[in-house]
N, C-alpha and C positions, 0 to 999 in steps of 0.2 A: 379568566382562565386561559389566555393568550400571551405571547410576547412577541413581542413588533420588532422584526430584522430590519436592522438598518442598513444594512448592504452597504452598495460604495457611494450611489450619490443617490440623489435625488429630481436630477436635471432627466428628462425622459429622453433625450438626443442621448447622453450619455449610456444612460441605460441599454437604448433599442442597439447601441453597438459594442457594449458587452455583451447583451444576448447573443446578438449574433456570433461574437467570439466562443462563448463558451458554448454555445449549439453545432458550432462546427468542432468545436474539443472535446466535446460528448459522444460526437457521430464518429469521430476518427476513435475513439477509446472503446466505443461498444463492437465498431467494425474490427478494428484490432485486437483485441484481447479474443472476440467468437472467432475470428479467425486462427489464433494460435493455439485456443481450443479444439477446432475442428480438426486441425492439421497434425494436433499429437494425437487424437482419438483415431485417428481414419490411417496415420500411419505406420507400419507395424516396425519401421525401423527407428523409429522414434519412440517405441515403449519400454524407456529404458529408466533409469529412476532419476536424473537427471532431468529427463523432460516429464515426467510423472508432475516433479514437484513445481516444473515451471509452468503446466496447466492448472495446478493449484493456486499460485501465484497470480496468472491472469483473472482464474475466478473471485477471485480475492478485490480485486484492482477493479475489476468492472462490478460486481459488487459495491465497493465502497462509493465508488463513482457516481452508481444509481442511488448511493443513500443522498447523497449531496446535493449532485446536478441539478439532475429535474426541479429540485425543490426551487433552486437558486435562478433557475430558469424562469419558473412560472411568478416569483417576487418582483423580477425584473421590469416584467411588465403589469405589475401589481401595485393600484393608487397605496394601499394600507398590506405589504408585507407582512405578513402576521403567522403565526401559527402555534396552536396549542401548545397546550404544557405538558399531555400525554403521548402526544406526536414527539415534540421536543427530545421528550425524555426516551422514546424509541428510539429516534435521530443520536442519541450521544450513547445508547449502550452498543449501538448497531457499530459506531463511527471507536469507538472503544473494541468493540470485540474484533473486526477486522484489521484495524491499524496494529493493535497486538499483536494477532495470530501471523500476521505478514513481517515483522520482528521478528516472531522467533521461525516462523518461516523461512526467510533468506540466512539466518544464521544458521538452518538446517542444510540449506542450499550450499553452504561453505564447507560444513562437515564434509556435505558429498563430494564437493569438489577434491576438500582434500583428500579423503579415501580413498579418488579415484587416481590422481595424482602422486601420492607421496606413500603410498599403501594400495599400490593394482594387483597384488597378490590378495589381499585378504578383503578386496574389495567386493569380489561377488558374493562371496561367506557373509561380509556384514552386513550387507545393501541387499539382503531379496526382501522381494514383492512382497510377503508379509510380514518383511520389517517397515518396509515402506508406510504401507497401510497404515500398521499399527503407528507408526511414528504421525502419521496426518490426524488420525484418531487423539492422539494424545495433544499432540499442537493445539488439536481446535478447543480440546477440554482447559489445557491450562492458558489460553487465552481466555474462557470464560472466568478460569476461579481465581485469575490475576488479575483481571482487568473488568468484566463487570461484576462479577459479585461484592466486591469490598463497594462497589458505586450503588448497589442496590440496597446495602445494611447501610448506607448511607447516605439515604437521599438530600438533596438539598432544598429546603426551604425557599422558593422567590419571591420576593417584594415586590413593591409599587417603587418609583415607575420602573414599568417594566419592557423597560427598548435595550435592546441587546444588539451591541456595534460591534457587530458578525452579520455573514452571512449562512450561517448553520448556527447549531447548538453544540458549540463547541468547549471542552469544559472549562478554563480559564477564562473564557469569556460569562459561562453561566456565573462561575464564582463572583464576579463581582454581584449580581446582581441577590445572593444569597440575603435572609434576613436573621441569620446566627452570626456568630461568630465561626471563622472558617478556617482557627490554627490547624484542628487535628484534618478539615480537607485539604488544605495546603500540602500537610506531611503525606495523605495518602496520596494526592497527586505525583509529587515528590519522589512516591515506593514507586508508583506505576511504570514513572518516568525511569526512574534507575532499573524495573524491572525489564521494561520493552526496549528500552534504548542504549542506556549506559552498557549493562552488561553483556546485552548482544553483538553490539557495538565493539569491543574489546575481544569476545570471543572472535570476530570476525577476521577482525587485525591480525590476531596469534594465526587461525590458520591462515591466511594471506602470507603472511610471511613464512611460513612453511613449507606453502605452496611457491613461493616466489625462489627460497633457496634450495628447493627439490629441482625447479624448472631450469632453476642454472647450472644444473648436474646434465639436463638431457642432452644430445646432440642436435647443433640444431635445426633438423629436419624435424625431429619433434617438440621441439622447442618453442616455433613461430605457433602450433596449433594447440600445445597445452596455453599458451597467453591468449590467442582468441576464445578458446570455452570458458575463461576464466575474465577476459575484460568486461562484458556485457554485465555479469554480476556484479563486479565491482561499481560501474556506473550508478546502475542500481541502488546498490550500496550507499553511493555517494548523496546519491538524487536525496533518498529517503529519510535515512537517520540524520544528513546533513542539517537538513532545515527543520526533520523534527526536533534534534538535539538543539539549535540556535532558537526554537519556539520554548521551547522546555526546560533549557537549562541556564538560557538567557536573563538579562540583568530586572528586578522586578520592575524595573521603570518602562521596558518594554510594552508591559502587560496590560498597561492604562494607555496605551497609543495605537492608532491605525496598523502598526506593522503587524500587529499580530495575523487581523483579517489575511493583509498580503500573502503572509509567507504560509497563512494557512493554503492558500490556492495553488502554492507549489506540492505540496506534501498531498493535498486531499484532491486535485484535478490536473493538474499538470503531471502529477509523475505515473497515475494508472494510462494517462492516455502514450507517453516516451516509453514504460516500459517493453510493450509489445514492437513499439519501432526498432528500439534499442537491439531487443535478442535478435529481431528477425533482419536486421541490415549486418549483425555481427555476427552471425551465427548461419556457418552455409548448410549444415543438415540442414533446419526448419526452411529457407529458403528451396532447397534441393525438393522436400519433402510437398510445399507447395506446390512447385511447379507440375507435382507429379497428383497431387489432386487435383489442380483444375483442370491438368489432361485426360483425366478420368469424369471428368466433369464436362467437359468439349463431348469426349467420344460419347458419353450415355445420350446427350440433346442430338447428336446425328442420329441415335436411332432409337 
Protein backbone atom coordinates (compact mmCIF):
# COMPACT_ATOMS: atom_id res chain seq x y z
CA UNK A 1 0.00 0.00 0.00
CA UNK A 2 3.16 2.20 -0.53
CA UNK A 3 5.22 3.64 -3.36
CA UNK A 4 8.87 4.18 -2.93
CA UNK A 5 10.13 7.79 -4.29
CA UNK A 6 13.04 7.61 -5.91
CA UNK A 7 14.19 11.16 -5.74
CA UNK A 8 17.66 12.05 -7.24
CA UNK A 9 20.28 9.76 -5.87
CA UNK A 10 20.97 7.54 -3.56
CA UNK A 11 24.50 8.58 -2.42
CA UNK A 12 23.76 10.26 1.23
CA UNK A 13 26.65 13.21 0.67
CA UNK A 14 24.45 13.95 -2.13
CA UNK A 15 21.50 13.94 -0.49
CA UNK A 16 22.47 15.90 2.91
CA UNK A 17 23.30 18.76 0.06
CA UNK A 18 20.31 18.93 -1.64
CA UNK A 19 18.57 19.11 1.63
CA UNK A 20 20.18 21.57 2.53
CA UNK A 21 19.39 23.45 -0.68
CA UNK A 22 15.91 22.91 -0.88
CA UNK A 23 15.50 23.79 3.21
CA UNK A 24 16.98 27.00 2.44
CA UNK A 25 14.40 27.27 -0.92
CA UNK A 26 11.61 26.36 1.52
CA UNK A 27 12.57 29.02 4.20
CA UNK A 28 13.26 31.85 1.67
CA UNK A 29 9.42 30.87 -0.08
CA UNK A 30 7.48 30.46 3.15
CA UNK A 31 9.39 33.99 4.49
CA UNK A 32 8.41 35.53 1.23
CA UNK A 33 5.19 34.79 0.12
CA UNK A 34 3.86 35.44 4.50
CA UNK A 35 5.68 38.31 3.92
CA UNK A 36 3.70 39.62 0.82
CA UNK A 37 0.78 38.35 2.53
CA UNK A 38 1.14 40.48 5.46
CA UNK A 39 2.12 43.54 3.72
CA UNK A 40 -1.07 43.56 1.31
CA UNK A 41 -3.25 42.73 4.46
CA UNK A 42 -1.74 45.41 6.86
CA UNK A 43 -1.59 47.92 3.91
CA UNK A 44 -4.49 50.05 3.14
CA UNK A 45 -2.85 51.45 0.03
CA UNK A 46 -2.42 48.38 -1.31
CA UNK A 47 -6.11 47.04 -1.14
CA UNK A 48 -6.58 47.47 -4.57
CA UNK A 49 -7.61 44.53 -6.80
CA UNK A 50 -4.44 44.09 -8.32
CA UNK A 51 -2.68 43.38 -5.08
CA UNK A 52 -5.87 41.48 -3.85
CA UNK A 53 -5.06 38.91 -6.55
CA UNK A 54 -1.46 38.84 -5.91
CA UNK A 55 -1.96 37.81 -2.13
CA UNK A 56 -4.00 35.20 -3.72
CA UNK A 57 -1.30 34.17 -5.68
CA UNK A 58 1.35 33.96 -2.92
CA UNK A 59 -1.18 31.86 -0.97
CA UNK A 60 -1.23 29.69 -3.70
CA UNK A 61 2.63 29.40 -4.07
CA UNK A 62 3.36 28.64 -0.55
CA UNK A 63 0.58 26.32 -0.50
CA UNK A 64 1.88 24.32 -3.23
CA UNK A 65 5.20 24.56 -1.86
CA UNK A 66 4.17 22.93 1.50
CA UNK A 67 2.39 20.14 -0.63
CA UNK A 68 5.88 19.22 -2.07
CA UNK A 69 8.76 20.41 0.11
CA UNK A 70 8.50 19.20 3.44
CA UNK A 71 7.75 15.75 2.02
CA UNK A 72 10.87 15.79 -0.32
CA UNK A 73 12.78 17.10 2.71
CA UNK A 74 12.00 14.53 5.08
CA UNK A 75 12.83 11.45 1.98
CA UNK A 76 16.08 13.04 1.63
CA UNK A 77 17.28 11.89 4.51
CA UNK A 78 15.14 8.85 4.58
CA UNK A 79 17.00 5.03 4.25
CA UNK A 80 13.37 3.67 2.24
CA UNK A 81 11.56 7.07 0.86
CA UNK A 82 8.22 5.65 0.67
CA UNK A 83 4.89 7.02 1.11
CA UNK A 84 1.27 5.79 0.89
CA UNK A 85 -1.06 5.52 -1.67
CA UNK A 86 -3.70 7.60 0.07
CA UNK A 87 -1.20 10.33 1.00
CA UNK A 88 -0.01 9.92 -2.70
CA UNK A 89 -3.27 10.47 -4.00
CA UNK A 90 -3.93 13.61 -1.61
CA UNK A 91 -0.35 14.85 -2.78
CA UNK A 92 -1.56 14.92 -6.59
CA UNK A 93 -5.28 16.23 -6.15
CA UNK A 94 -3.71 19.03 -3.85
CA UNK A 95 -0.70 19.45 -6.54
CA UNK A 96 -3.61 19.57 -9.37
CA UNK A 97 -6.08 21.75 -7.63
CA UNK A 98 -3.40 24.57 -6.93
CA UNK A 99 -1.22 24.26 -10.11
CA UNK A 100 -4.73 24.86 -11.88
CA UNK A 101 -6.35 27.50 -9.92
CA UNK A 102 -2.85 29.62 -10.22
CA UNK A 103 -3.39 29.21 -14.34
CA UNK A 104 -6.34 30.53 -14.49
CA UNK A 105 -5.23 32.80 -11.75
CA UNK A 106 -2.49 34.77 -13.47
CA UNK A 107 -4.66 34.82 -16.62
CA UNK A 108 -7.05 36.76 -14.23
CA UNK A 109 -4.13 38.71 -13.27
CA UNK A 110 -3.77 39.85 -17.08
CA UNK A 111 -7.43 40.62 -17.66
CA UNK A 112 -6.82 43.14 -14.61
CA UNK A 113 -3.81 44.41 -15.88
CA UNK A 114 -5.41 44.99 -18.99
CA UNK A 115 -8.52 46.76 -17.73
CA UNK A 116 -6.37 48.81 -15.89
CA UNK A 117 -4.37 49.78 -18.79
CA UNK A 118 -6.21 49.89 -21.93
CA UNK A 119 -9.78 50.51 -20.40
CA UNK A 120 -9.04 53.05 -16.83
CA UNK A 121 -12.39 54.39 -17.52
CA UNK A 122 -14.44 51.37 -17.02
CA UNK A 123 -11.98 49.91 -14.86
CA UNK A 124 -13.43 50.79 -11.45
CA UNK A 125 -17.14 49.77 -12.85
CA UNK A 126 -15.76 46.33 -13.84
CA UNK A 127 -13.03 45.55 -11.00
CA UNK A 128 -15.07 46.25 -7.60
CA UNK A 129 -14.39 44.22 -4.63
CA UNK A 130 -17.45 42.10 -5.24
CA UNK A 131 -16.44 41.20 -8.60
CA UNK A 132 -13.20 40.43 -7.17
CA UNK A 133 -14.51 38.03 -4.61
CA UNK A 134 -16.79 36.55 -6.65
CA UNK A 135 -14.13 36.03 -9.49
CA UNK A 136 -11.62 34.19 -6.63
CA UNK A 137 -14.68 32.22 -5.64
CA UNK A 138 -15.29 31.08 -9.09
CA UNK A 139 -11.42 30.43 -10.01
CA UNK A 140 -11.10 28.19 -7.07
CA UNK A 141 -14.43 26.16 -8.07
CA UNK A 142 -13.45 25.61 -11.67
CA UNK A 143 -10.10 24.63 -10.73
CA UNK A 144 -11.67 21.81 -8.76
CA UNK A 145 -14.26 20.70 -11.54
CA UNK A 146 -11.37 21.08 -14.29
CA UNK A 147 -8.87 19.66 -12.81
CA UNK A 148 -9.63 17.27 -9.86
CA UNK A 149 -12.76 15.92 -10.45
CA UNK A 150 -12.33 14.27 -13.83
CA UNK A 151 -8.98 12.71 -11.70
CA UNK A 152 -11.34 11.38 -9.01
CA UNK A 153 -14.05 9.64 -11.69
CA UNK A 154 -10.96 8.48 -12.65
CA UNK A 155 -8.73 6.87 -10.43
CA UNK A 156 -5.73 5.10 -11.43
CA UNK A 157 -5.07 1.51 -10.70
CA UNK A 158 -0.97 1.01 -9.26
CA UNK A 159 0.97 -1.93 -9.86
CA UNK A 160 3.89 -3.80 -8.60
CA UNK A 161 6.89 -2.65 -8.63
CA UNK A 162 6.01 0.03 -7.34
CA UNK A 163 9.14 2.83 -7.25
CA UNK A 164 8.11 5.98 -8.76
CA UNK A 165 11.28 8.08 -10.43
CA UNK A 166 9.86 11.43 -8.82
CA UNK A 167 10.21 13.15 -6.18
CA UNK A 168 6.38 13.78 -5.51
CA UNK A 169 3.26 12.15 -7.03
CA UNK A 170 3.35 13.69 -9.90
CA UNK A 171 0.81 12.59 -12.57
CA UNK A 172 2.89 11.59 -15.60
CA UNK A 173 4.93 9.95 -13.46
CA UNK A 174 2.00 8.04 -11.60
CA UNK A 175 0.91 6.94 -15.18
CA UNK A 176 3.52 4.87 -15.79
CA UNK A 177 3.09 2.96 -13.03
CA UNK A 178 -0.87 2.45 -13.76
CA UNK A 179 -2.09 -1.48 -14.17
CA UNK A 180 -4.96 -0.55 -17.05
CA UNK A 181 -4.37 0.59 -20.04
CA UNK A 182 -4.05 4.47 -19.84
CA UNK A 183 -5.37 5.82 -23.73
CA UNK A 184 -8.59 7.61 -22.30
CA UNK A 185 -5.90 9.03 -18.94
CA UNK A 186 -3.52 10.15 -21.47
CA UNK A 187 -6.48 12.24 -23.27
CA UNK A 188 -7.67 13.61 -19.97
CA UNK A 189 -4.36 14.54 -19.06
CA UNK A 190 -4.16 15.99 -22.49
CA UNK A 191 -7.79 18.17 -21.67
CA UNK A 192 -6.19 19.28 -18.42
CA UNK A 193 -3.14 20.34 -20.08
CA UNK A 194 -4.87 22.29 -22.93
CA UNK A 195 -7.20 23.54 -20.18
CA UNK A 196 -4.66 25.03 -17.46
CA UNK A 197 -1.95 25.92 -19.83
CA UNK A 198 -2.53 26.09 -23.59
CA UNK A 199 -5.59 28.27 -23.47
CA UNK A 200 -4.51 30.45 -20.72
CA UNK A 201 -1.42 30.64 -22.17
CA UNK A 202 -2.78 32.26 -25.49
CA UNK A 203 -5.36 34.33 -23.44
CA UNK A 204 -2.30 35.90 -21.85
CA UNK A 205 -0.44 36.76 -25.15
CA UNK A 206 -3.67 38.60 -26.68
CA UNK A 207 -3.81 40.75 -23.56
CA UNK A 208 -0.10 41.43 -23.45
CA UNK A 209 -0.13 42.53 -26.60
CA UNK A 210 -2.95 44.97 -26.06
CA UNK A 211 -1.33 46.07 -23.25
CA UNK A 212 1.88 46.45 -25.01
CA UNK A 213 0.28 48.59 -27.99
CA UNK A 214 -1.96 50.63 -25.50
CA UNK A 215 1.54 51.40 -23.57
CA UNK A 216 3.11 52.75 -26.70
CA UNK A 217 0.23 55.31 -27.10
CA UNK A 218 1.13 56.65 -23.40
CA UNK A 219 3.65 59.61 -22.86
CA UNK A 220 6.53 58.56 -21.66
CA UNK A 221 6.25 59.70 -18.23
CA UNK A 222 3.67 57.18 -17.96
CA UNK A 223 4.98 54.74 -20.05
CA UNK A 224 8.30 53.56 -17.96
CA UNK A 225 5.52 52.78 -15.03
CA UNK A 226 2.69 51.13 -16.99
CA UNK A 227 5.92 48.54 -18.16
CA UNK A 228 7.06 48.09 -14.45
CA UNK A 229 3.41 46.90 -13.04
CA UNK A 230 3.23 44.85 -16.05
CA UNK A 231 6.95 43.17 -16.16
CA UNK A 232 6.86 41.22 -12.85
CA UNK A 233 3.69 39.38 -14.19
CA UNK A 234 5.10 38.65 -17.32
CA UNK A 235 8.19 36.91 -15.72
CA UNK A 236 5.77 35.10 -13.80
CA UNK A 237 4.30 34.13 -16.76
CA UNK A 238 7.26 33.02 -18.16
CA UNK A 239 8.75 31.09 -15.08
CA UNK A 240 5.45 29.03 -14.88
CA UNK A 241 3.61 27.97 -18.07
CA UNK A 242 7.17 27.84 -19.63
CA UNK A 243 8.22 24.71 -18.08
CA UNK A 244 4.96 23.66 -17.44
CA UNK A 245 4.04 23.80 -21.04
CA UNK A 246 7.79 21.96 -22.10
CA UNK A 247 6.75 19.12 -19.04
CA UNK A 248 3.22 18.76 -20.76
CA UNK A 249 3.36 19.29 -24.25
CA UNK A 250 6.74 17.91 -24.71
CA UNK A 251 7.86 15.04 -27.01
CA UNK A 252 6.63 11.48 -25.20
CA UNK A 253 10.19 10.31 -25.04
CA UNK A 254 10.70 12.89 -22.41
CA UNK A 255 8.40 11.13 -20.15
CA UNK A 256 10.39 7.93 -19.52
CA UNK A 257 13.65 10.16 -18.65
CA UNK A 258 14.98 12.00 -15.67
CA UNK A 259 14.16 15.37 -17.01
CA UNK A 260 10.95 15.21 -16.18
CA UNK A 261 11.69 15.03 -12.08
CA UNK A 262 14.11 18.29 -12.99
CA UNK A 263 11.90 20.51 -14.68
CA UNK A 264 9.32 19.46 -12.13
CA UNK A 265 11.46 21.41 -9.43
CA UNK A 266 11.38 24.42 -11.54
CA UNK A 267 7.58 24.78 -11.90
CA UNK A 268 6.69 22.99 -8.31
CA UNK A 269 9.76 24.83 -5.97
CA UNK A 270 11.76 27.13 -7.66
CA UNK A 271 9.04 29.41 -9.16
CA UNK A 272 6.74 29.80 -5.56
CA UNK A 273 9.99 30.63 -3.94
CA UNK A 274 11.21 33.70 -7.33
CA UNK A 275 7.71 34.78 -7.19
CA UNK A 276 7.55 36.84 -4.06
CA UNK A 277 11.23 38.01 -5.00
CA UNK A 278 10.23 38.96 -8.46
CA UNK A 279 6.96 41.37 -7.43
CA UNK A 280 8.73 42.70 -4.52
CA UNK A 281 12.31 43.87 -6.20
CA UNK A 282 9.96 45.03 -9.40
CA UNK A 283 7.26 46.44 -7.83
CA UNK A 284 7.89 49.85 -5.56
CA UNK A 285 4.30 50.15 -3.98
CA UNK A 286 4.94 46.64 -2.16
CA UNK A 287 8.52 47.70 -1.37
CA UNK A 288 7.29 51.36 -0.21
CA UNK A 289 4.46 49.49 1.54
CA UNK A 290 7.09 47.27 3.49
CA UNK A 291 9.06 49.68 4.69
CA UNK A 292 6.20 51.36 6.07
CA UNK A 293 5.23 48.18 8.22
CA UNK A 294 8.39 47.36 9.70
CA UNK A 295 8.33 51.08 10.75
CA UNK A 296 5.30 50.37 12.41
CA UNK A 297 6.76 47.53 13.76
CA UNK A 298 10.16 49.35 15.11
CA UNK A 299 7.91 51.99 16.76
CA UNK A 300 5.13 49.37 18.74
CA UNK A 301 8.70 47.12 20.32
CA UNK A 302 9.96 50.90 21.61
CA UNK A 303 6.84 50.97 23.47
Amino acid sequence: MEVILMGFSRDIKTNIALFLIFLLVYVITCVGNCIIICVIIFSSQLHVPMYFFLCILSFLDLSYSTTVTPKLLSDLLSTVPEISIGACAIQLYLILLLGGTECLLLTLMAYDRYLAICRPLHYPVLMKWRTCYWLAVIMGLLGFIMFVLPSLLMPLPICYPNQLNHFMCEVLALLKLACVKTYLRELLIFYMSFMSLLIPFIFILISYTCILASVLKIRTTGRSKAFSTCTSHIAVVGLFFGTGMTMYFGPPSMYSSNREKYISVFYGILTPMLNPIIYSLNNRDVKVSLKKVLSKIKQYEMI
